[in-house]
C-alpha positions in Angstrom: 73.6 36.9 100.3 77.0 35.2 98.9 80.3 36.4 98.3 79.2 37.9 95.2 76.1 37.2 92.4 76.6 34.2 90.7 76.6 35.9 87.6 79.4 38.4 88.3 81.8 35.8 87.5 81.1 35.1 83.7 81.3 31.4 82.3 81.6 30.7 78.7 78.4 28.6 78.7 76.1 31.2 79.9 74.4 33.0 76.6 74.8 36.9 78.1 78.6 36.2 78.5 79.0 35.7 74.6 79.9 38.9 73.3 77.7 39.3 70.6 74.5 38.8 72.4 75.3 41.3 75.5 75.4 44.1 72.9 72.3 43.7 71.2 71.2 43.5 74.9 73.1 46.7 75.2 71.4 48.1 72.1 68.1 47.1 72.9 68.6 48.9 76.4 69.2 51.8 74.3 66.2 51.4 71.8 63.9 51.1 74.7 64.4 54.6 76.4 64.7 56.0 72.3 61.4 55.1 71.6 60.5 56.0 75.0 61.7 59.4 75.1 60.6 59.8 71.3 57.0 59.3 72.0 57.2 61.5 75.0 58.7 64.5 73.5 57.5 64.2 69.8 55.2 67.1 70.2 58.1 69.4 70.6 60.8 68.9 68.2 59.2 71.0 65.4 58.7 74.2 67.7 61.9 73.2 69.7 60.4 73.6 73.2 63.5 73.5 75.2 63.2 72.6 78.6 65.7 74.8 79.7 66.6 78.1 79.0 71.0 76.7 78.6 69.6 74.1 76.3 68.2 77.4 73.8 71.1 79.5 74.5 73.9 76.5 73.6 71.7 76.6 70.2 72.6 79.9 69.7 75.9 79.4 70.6 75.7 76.6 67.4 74.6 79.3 64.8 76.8 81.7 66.0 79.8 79.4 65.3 78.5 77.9 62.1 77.3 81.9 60.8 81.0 82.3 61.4 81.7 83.7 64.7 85.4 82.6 65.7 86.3 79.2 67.0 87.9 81.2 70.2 85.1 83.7 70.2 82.0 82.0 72.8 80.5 85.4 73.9 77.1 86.5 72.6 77.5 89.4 71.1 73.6 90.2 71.2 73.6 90.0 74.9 73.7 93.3 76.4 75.1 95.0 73.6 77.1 96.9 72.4 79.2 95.5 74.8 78.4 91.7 74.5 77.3 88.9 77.0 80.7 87.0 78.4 80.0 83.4 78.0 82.5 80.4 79.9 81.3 77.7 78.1 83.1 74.6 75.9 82.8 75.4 72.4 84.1 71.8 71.4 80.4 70.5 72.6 79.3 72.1 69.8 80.8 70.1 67.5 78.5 67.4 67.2 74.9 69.7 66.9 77.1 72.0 64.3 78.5 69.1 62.9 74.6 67.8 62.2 73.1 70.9 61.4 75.5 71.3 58.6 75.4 67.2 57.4 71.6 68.2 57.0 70.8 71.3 56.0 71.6 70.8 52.9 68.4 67.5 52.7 66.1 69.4 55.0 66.7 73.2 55.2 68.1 75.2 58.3 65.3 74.6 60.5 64.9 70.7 60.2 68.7 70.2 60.3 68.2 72.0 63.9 66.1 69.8 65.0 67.2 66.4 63.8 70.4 67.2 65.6 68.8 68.5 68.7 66.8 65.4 68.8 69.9 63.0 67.6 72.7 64.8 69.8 70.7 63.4 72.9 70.3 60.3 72.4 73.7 59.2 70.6 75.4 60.7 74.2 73.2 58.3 76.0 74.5 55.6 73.5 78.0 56.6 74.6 77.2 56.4 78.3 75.9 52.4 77.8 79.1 52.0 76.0 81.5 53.4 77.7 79.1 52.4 81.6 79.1 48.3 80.3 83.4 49.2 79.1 84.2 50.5 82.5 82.5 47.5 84.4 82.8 44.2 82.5 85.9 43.0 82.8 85.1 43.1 87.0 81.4 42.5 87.2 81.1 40.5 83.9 78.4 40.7 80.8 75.4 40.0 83.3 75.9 42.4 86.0 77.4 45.1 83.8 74.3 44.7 81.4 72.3 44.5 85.0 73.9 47.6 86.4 72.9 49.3 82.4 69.6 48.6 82.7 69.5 50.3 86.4 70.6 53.5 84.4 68.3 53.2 82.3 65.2 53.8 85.6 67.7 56.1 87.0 65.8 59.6 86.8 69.0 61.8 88.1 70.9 60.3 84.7 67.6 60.5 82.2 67.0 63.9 82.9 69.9 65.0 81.4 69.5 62.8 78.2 66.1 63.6 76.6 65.9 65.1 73.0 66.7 68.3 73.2 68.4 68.2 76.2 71.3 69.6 74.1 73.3 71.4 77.0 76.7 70.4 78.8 75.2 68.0 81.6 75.4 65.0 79.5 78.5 64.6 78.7 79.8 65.3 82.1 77.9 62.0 83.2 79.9 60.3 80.1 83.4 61.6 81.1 82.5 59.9 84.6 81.7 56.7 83.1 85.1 57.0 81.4 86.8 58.2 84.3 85.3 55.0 86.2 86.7 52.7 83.7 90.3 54.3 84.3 89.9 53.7 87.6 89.0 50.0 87.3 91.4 49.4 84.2 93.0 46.4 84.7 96.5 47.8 83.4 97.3 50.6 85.3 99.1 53.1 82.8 96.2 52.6 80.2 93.9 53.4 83.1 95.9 56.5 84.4 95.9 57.7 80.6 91.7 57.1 80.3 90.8 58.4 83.4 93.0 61.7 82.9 91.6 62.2 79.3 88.5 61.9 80.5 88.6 64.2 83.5 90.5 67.0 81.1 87.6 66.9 79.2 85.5 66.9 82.0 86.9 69.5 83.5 87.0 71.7 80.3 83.2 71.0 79.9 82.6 72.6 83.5 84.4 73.7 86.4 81.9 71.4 88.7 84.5 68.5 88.0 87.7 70.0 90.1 86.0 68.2 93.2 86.1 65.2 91.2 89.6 65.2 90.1 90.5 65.7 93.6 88.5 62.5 94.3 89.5 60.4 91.4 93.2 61.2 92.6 92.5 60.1 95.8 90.9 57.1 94.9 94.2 56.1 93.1 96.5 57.2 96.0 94.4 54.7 97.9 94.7 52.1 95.7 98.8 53.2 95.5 99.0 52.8 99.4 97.1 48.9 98.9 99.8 47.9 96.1 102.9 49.5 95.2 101.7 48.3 91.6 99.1 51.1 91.0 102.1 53.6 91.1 101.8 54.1 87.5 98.1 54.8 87.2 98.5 57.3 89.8 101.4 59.0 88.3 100.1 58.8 84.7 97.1 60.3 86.0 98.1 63.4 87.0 101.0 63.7 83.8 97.6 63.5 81.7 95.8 65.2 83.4 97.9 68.3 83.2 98.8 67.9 79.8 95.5 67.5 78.7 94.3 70.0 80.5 96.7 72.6 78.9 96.3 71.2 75.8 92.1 72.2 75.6 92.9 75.1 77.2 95.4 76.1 74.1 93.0 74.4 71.7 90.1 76.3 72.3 91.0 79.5 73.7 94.3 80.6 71.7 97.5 81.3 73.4 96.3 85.0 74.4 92.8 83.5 76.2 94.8 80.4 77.7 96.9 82.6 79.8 93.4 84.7 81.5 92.6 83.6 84.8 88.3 82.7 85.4 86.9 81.2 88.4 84.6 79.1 86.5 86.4 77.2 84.1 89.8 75.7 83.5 92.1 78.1 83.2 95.9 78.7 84.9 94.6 80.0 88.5 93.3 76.1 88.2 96.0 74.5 86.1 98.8 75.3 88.0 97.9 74.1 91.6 97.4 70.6 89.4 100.9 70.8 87.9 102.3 71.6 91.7 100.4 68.1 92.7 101.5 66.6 89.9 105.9 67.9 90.7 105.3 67.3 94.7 103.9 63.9 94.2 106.7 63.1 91.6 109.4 64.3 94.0 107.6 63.7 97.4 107.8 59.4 95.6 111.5 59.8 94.9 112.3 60.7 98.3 110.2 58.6 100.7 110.4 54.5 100.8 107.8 52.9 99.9 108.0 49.5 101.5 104.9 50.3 103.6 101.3 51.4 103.0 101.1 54.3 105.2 104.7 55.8 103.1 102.8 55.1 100.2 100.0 57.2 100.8 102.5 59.8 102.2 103.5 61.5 98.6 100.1 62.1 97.9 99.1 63.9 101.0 102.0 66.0 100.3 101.0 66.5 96.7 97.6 67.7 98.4 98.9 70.5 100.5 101.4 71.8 97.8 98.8 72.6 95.2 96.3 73.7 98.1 99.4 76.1 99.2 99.7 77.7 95.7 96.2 77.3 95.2 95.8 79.5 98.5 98.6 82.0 97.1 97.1 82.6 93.6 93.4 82.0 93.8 92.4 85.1 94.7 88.5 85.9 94.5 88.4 82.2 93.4 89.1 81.1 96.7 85.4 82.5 97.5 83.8 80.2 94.8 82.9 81.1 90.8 80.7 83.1 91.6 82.6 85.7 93.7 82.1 88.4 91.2 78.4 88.5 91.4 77.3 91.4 93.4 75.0 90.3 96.6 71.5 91.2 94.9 72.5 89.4 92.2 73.4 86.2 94.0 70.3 86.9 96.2 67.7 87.2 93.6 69.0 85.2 90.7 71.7 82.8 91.9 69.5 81.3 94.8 66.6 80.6 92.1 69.1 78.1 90.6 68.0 75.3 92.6 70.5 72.9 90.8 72.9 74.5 91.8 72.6 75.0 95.8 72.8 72.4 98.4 70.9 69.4 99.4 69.7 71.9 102.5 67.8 74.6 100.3 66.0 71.5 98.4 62.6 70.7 99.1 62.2 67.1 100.7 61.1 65.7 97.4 64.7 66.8 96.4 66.7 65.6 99.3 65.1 61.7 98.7 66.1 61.8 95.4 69.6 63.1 95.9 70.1 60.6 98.9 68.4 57.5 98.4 69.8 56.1 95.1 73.2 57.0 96.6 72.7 55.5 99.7 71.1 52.1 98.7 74.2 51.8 96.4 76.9 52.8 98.9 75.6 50.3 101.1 75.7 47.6 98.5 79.2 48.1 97.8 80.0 48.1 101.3 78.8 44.8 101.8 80.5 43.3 98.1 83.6 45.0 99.7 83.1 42.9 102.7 82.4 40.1 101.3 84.3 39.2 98.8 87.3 37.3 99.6 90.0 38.1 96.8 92.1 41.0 97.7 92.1 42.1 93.8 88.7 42.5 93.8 88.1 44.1 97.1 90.5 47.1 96.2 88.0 47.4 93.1 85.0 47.0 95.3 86.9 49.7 97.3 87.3 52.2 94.4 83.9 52.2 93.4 82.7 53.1 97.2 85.0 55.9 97.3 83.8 57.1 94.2 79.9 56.3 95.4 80.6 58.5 98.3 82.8 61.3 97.0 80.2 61.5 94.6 77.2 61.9 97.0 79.3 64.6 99.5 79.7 66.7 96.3 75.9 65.8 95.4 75.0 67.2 98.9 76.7 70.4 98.7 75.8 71.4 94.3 72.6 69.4 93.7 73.3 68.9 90.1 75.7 66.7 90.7 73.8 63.7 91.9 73.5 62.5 88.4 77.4 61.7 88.6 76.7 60.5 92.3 73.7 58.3 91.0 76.1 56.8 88.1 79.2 55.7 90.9 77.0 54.1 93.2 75.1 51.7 90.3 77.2 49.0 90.4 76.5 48.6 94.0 72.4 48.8 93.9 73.3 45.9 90.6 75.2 44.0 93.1 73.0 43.9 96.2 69.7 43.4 94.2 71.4 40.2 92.0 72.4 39.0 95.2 69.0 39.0 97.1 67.3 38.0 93.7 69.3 34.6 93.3 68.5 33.8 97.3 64.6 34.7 95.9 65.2 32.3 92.8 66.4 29.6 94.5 62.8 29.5 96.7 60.3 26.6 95.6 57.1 28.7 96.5 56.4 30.7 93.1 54.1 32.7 95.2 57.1 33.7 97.2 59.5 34.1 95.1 56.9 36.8 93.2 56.1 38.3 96.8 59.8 38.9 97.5 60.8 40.1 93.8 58.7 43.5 94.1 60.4 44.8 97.2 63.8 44.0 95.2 62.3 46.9 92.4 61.2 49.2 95.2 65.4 49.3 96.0 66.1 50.3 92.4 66.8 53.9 91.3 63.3 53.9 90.0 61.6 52.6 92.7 63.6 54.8 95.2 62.8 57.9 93.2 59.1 57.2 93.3 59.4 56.4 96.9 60.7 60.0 97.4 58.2 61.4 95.2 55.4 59.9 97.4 56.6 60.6 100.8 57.4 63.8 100.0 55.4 64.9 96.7 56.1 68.2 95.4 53.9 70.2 92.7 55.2 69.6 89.1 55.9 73.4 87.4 54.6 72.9 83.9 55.2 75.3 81.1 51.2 75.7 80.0 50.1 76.8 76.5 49.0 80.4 77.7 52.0 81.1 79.5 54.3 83.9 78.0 57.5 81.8 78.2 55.9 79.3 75.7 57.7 79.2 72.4 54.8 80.9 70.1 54.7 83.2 72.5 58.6 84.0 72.3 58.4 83.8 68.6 55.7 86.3 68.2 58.2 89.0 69.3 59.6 88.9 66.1 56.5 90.9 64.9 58.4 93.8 66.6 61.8 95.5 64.5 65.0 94.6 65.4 65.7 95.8 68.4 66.5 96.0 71.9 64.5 94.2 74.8 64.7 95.0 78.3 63.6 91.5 79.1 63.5 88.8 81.9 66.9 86.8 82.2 65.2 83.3 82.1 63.7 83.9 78.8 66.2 86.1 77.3 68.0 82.9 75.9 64.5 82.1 74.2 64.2 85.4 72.5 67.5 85.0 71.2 66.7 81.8 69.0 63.4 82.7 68.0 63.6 86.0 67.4 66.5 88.5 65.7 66.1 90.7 68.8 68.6 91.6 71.5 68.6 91.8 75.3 70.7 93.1 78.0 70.9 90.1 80.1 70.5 85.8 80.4 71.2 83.5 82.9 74.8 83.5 82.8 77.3 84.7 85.7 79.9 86.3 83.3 77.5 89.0 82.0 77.9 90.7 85.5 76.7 94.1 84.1 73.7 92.7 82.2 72.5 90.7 85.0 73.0 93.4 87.5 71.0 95.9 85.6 67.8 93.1 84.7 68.0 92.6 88.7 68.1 95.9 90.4 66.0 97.4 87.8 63.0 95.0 88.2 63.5 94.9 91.5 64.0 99.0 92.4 61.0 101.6 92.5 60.1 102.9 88.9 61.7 106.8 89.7 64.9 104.8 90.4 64.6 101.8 87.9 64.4 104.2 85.1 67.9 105.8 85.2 69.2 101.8 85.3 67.2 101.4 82.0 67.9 104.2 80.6 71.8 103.6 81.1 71.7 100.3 78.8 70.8 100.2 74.6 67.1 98.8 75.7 64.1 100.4 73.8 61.6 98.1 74.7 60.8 96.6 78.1 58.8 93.2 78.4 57.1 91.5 81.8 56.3 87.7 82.3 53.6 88.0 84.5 53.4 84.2 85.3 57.2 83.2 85.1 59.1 82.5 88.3 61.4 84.8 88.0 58.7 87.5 88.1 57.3 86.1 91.4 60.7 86.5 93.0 61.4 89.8 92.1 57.6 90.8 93.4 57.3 88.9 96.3 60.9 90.9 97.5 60.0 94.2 96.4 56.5 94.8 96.2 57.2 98.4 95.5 59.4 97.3 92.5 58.9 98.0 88.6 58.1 94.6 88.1 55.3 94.4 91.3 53.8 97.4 89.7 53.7 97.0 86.3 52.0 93.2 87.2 49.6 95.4 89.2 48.8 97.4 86.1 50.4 100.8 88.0 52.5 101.9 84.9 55.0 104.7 85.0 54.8 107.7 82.3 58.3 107.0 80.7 56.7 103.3 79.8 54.3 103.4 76.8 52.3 100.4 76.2 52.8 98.0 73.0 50.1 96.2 71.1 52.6 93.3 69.3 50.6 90.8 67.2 50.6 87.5 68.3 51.4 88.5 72.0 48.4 87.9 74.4 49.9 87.0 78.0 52.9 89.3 78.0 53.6 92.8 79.1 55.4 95.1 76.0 56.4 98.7 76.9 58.2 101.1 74.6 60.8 103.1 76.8 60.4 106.9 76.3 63.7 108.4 76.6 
C-alpha cells in the first residue's frame, strides 16, 4: 500500500474533483438508500408502524406541542396521571416533524401530514449527515475518498438503522452532531473549527446526555493536537468558550430560567454545566501560567483542566456520580433497565452483537493506523492522528453503552475508505483481469457491510419480528379505542403505542423519569395477585391489559412465575379482575379492575 490512495490528493483534471459532479454523486448516494428504504418500509407509513416504542412516544410528544402544550413543558401529562409522566427529552427535535405536520395539514389532513413528515424527517437527516460527513472530510481526503468514505456509510448498518422512515427519535441526529463535531476537529482554521465542533457538541449534548463522554474525547483530541503545535491553541480554547456558552444558552432556551437552574442526571443541566465551565477557567489559567515552549507543557493545562472539573464534578454530582439512572429502584433496573439491550455493554450482547459493534471499528482503526504511519507530512499525520483518537474513543464508549457504536462506526470510516482505496489501486494496477476480480471481493468483505454480514454468519442470531397476530401490532393498539376514555394498567413497552392511537391513558412507558409509574407497572406484574392488587389499586388505572406474546411479558414470567402477569397468561384470574370483550381485540388480555 502507498503513502496514501492516489486519489486522496485531488487534481483538477480528475472529473470527481470538480465540484459539481461530486454532489450529484453525493445526491445520488442519497437517492439510492431513499428509494431503498422507501420500498422497504412503504407498507407501513399509512398505519405508522413504528419500530420503536421512543419513535411513537416523540410523536406524541409532537401533538402535544402543536395541541398547545408549552414550549418548556415536555412531560406527558397522560402518563400516570394525575400526576404526569416526567420526560428529559429535547423538545427542539421536534421542530422539524411539528414544523411538517403543520406545512401539511392544511393539503392532506392531520393524519397524512403525520406521516409525510415521519417519512420525510428521516431521510432529510440522512441528507444532512452526507453533507455535513463529505464537509468534514474533503478538504483532507479530497472529493474521491470523501465521496468513497460516503458511500461506506451508506452499507454501514450501525448508521442506517437509525435513519429509516419513521425512525423519527433522537439517535439520528446525534450521528449528525458527530459528523459536525468531526469537521471541527479537522477544520483547517482552528477558531472556526473550535466554534463548529463546540456548536455541534452543545447540541449534541442537549439532544442526549450519552455525548458527555464524547466532549470529554473531542477535548482531548484537541489538547493533543495543542501539545503537536502550539498553533491549535485557539481551537482548543474556542472549544470549550463554546461549548459552555452554548451549552447554557439551550439550556435557557428550552427550559426557562426556573427549569435551567434543576439539576437531572440525564441531561444537560448545571450538575453537568459547571464542571465544563471549571475546565474551561483552569485550562484558561493553567495556559497563562505554564510555558509552553514544549509539548509535554502544552498538554500540561489540559490535564489540569481535567482534574478541576472532575474535582467539582466529584463535589456536586451527587447521585449522578452513580450514573442517570441512580434513581431507579433495583427491581426496576433489574427487570426493565437490563431488557434495554442498547443500552448495556458489549458484555451482555449476544455474539451477533459484539461482531457488529467491534469489527467495523476495528478494521477502521487499523486503517488509520497505518495512513498515520505512513504518510510523511507532519500536517496530515496530526489529522490522521485525530481521526484515530476519535475511532477509538468512539469504540471504548461503544463497548461500554452499545448504542453508541453508530457514532463509533462513523469516526472510524475514513480509515476502512483509506485502507480499501489503497489495496484496490495495488489490485488495479494487476494485468490479470481474473485477478484483479478475485482480489476485489475480499476488499467488500472489509467493508462495513461485508463485516456486518460476516458477524451475522458466524454468529447468527434469531430476528424478533413484530407478526400480524401479535397484540403489540398497530390494529391491535388501535382497537383499544373501542373502550371509553380511560385508564389502562398496561405494559410499559406498548404504553407509548396506546398513547398515539388511542385517547387512553396509562400509568407507565419506557422512560426513567416516571420513577413512580414504572415502579408500580414492575412490581405489580411481577408480585403475587393478593399483593399486586393493593399496587393497582393505589394508581387512577381502571382497566388492566396483558401482552401475552411481547417480551416484556416473558421477563416478568420467567422471574416470577407466581406473578400477576404468569398467572393471568396461565388463565388463573384473580376475583378483583373481570374479564373484557373489546371489539377488534383478539390476542390481548383486557380486565376491568373491581375496586
Amino acid at each position: 500500500m502507498s503513502s496514501a490512495p492516489s486519489f486522496t490528493e485531488p487534481k483538477s483534471g480528475r472529473w470527481i474533483d470538480r465540484g459539481r459532479h461530486a454532489q450529484w454523486v453525493l445526491f445520488a448516494l442519497w437517492l439510492e438508500c431513499v428509494l431503498v428504504w422507501m420500498v422497504r418500509y412503504w407498507g407501513s407509513f399509512d398505519i405508522l408502524d413504528f419500530r420503536d416504542p421512543d419513535d411513537a412516544m416523540r410523536l406524541v410528544q409532537v401533538r402535544d406541542f402543536l395541541n398547545g402544550q408549552s414550549w418548556f413543558d415536555v412531560s406527558q401529562h397522560r402518563v400516570n396521571p394525575p400526576f404526569g409522566g416526567p420526560m428529559h427529552w429535547s423538545r427542539l427535535l421536534d421542530l422539524p416533524i411539528a414544523g411538517l405536520i403543520a406545512l401539511f395539514r392544511p393539503l392532506l389532513g392531520a393524519h397524512g401530514a403525520e406521516v409525510v413528515a415521519c417519512v420525510a424527517v428521516p431521510l432529510i437527516t440522512l441528507g444532512i449527515l452526507f453533507l455535513l460527513f463529505r464537509r468534514a472530510l474533503r478538504d483532507f481526503l479530497g472529493n474521491g475518498l470523501s465521496l468513497f468514505a460516503i458511500a461506506l456509510l451508506a452499507t454501514s448498518f450501525a448508521i442506517l438503522a437509525q435513519t429509516p422512515p419513521l425512525r423519527i427519535d433522537h439517535h439520528a441526529w446525534q450521528i449528525v452532531m458527530a459528523a459536525a463535531t468531526m469537521g471541527g476537529v479537522l477544520h483547517h482554521d482552528p477558531r472556526k473549527g473550535g466554534i463548529i465542533a463546540a456548536l455541534a457538541m452543545a447540541m449534541w449534548l442537549h439532544i442526549s446526555s450519552e455525548a458527555l463522554p464524547f466532549a470529554a474525547l473531542v477535548g482531548g483530541v484537541m489538547a493533543v493536537r495543542y501539545a503537536q503545535s502550539a498553533a491549535e491553541w485557539p481551537r482548543l480554547m474556542t472549544y470549550m468558550l463554546v461549548l459552555v456558552a452554548g451549552c447554557a444558552g439551550l439550556l435557557l432556551l428550552t427550559h426557562g430560567w426556573t427549569g435551567s437552574l434543576m439539576s437531572y442526571c440525564d441531561a444537560m443541566s448545571p450538575v453537568y454545566l459547571a464542571p465544563l465551565a471549571a475546565v474551561t477557567a483552569a485550562l484558561w489559567i493553567a495556559h497563562r501560567l505554564v510555558p509552553q515552549d514544549r509539548a509535554i507543557l502544552r498538554f500540561l493545562p489540559a490535564g489540569v483542566a481535567g482534574l478541576a472539573g472532575a474535582f467539582l464534578f466529584a463535589r456536586i454530582g451527587g447521585r449522578c456520580l452513580a450514573g442517570p439512572f441512580a434513581t431507579l429502584d433495583p427491581v426496576v433496573y433489574e427487570f426493565w433497565y437490563k431488557g434495554v439491550l442498547e443500552g448495556l455493554p458489549i458484555w451482555k450482547q449476544d455474539p451477533m452483537l459484539r461482531a457488529i459493534i467491534l469489527l467495523p471499528s476495528l478494521a477502521g482503526i487499523i486503517g488509520l493506523c497505518v495512513a498515520w504511519k505512513r504518510e510523511p507530512d507532519p500536517a496530515r499525520r496530526v489529522q490522521w492522528l485525530s481521526l484515530g483518537l476519535l475511532a477509538a474513543g468512539g469504540l471504548c464508549v461503544a463497548i461500554l453503552v452499545m448504542r453508541s457504536m453508530s457514532v463509533a462506526h462513523l469516526f472510524a470510516l475514513p480509515g476502512s475508505a483509506w485502507m480499501i482505496a489503497g489495496l484496490y489501486a495495488r489490485v488495479e494496477t494487476m494485468k490479470s483481469a481474473l485477478a484483479r476480480v478475485a482480489l476485489v471481493l475480499p476488499l467488500c468483505a472489509i467493508s462495513p457491510a461485508g463485516l456486518t454480514s460476516a458477524a451475522v454468519l458466524m454468529a447468527p442470531a434469531p430476528l424478533s419480528v413484530t407478526p400480524s397476530t401479535s397484540c403489540s401490532s398497530p390494529a391491535q393498539i388501535a382497537a383499544l379505542a373501542n373502550m371509553p376514555t380511560t385508564t389502562l394498567f398496561a405494559p410499559l413497552d406498548i404504553g407509548p403505542s396506546i398513547l398515539l392511537r388511542t385517547s387512553h391513558s396509562v400509568i407507565g412507558t419506557g422512560h426513567h423519569r416516571n420513577v413512580a409509574g414504572i415502579g408500580k407497572v414492575v412490581h405489580a406484574f411481577l408480585a403475587p395477585p393478593d399483593q399486586a392488587r393493593p399496587i393497582i389499586l393505589s394508581t387512577s388505572a381502571r382497566y388492566l391489559l396483558v401482552c401475552p406474546n411481547l417480551d416484556e411479558t416473558g421477563r416478568y414470567r420467567k422471574a416470577q412465575p407466581n406473578g400477576l402477569v404468569a398467572q393471568l397468561v396461565a388463565g388463573h384470574r384473580p376475583s378483583w379482575l373481570t374479564p373484557v370483550k373489546v371489539p377488534g381485540v383478539d390476542y390481548m388480555l383486557v380486565y376491568r379492575i373491581e375496586r
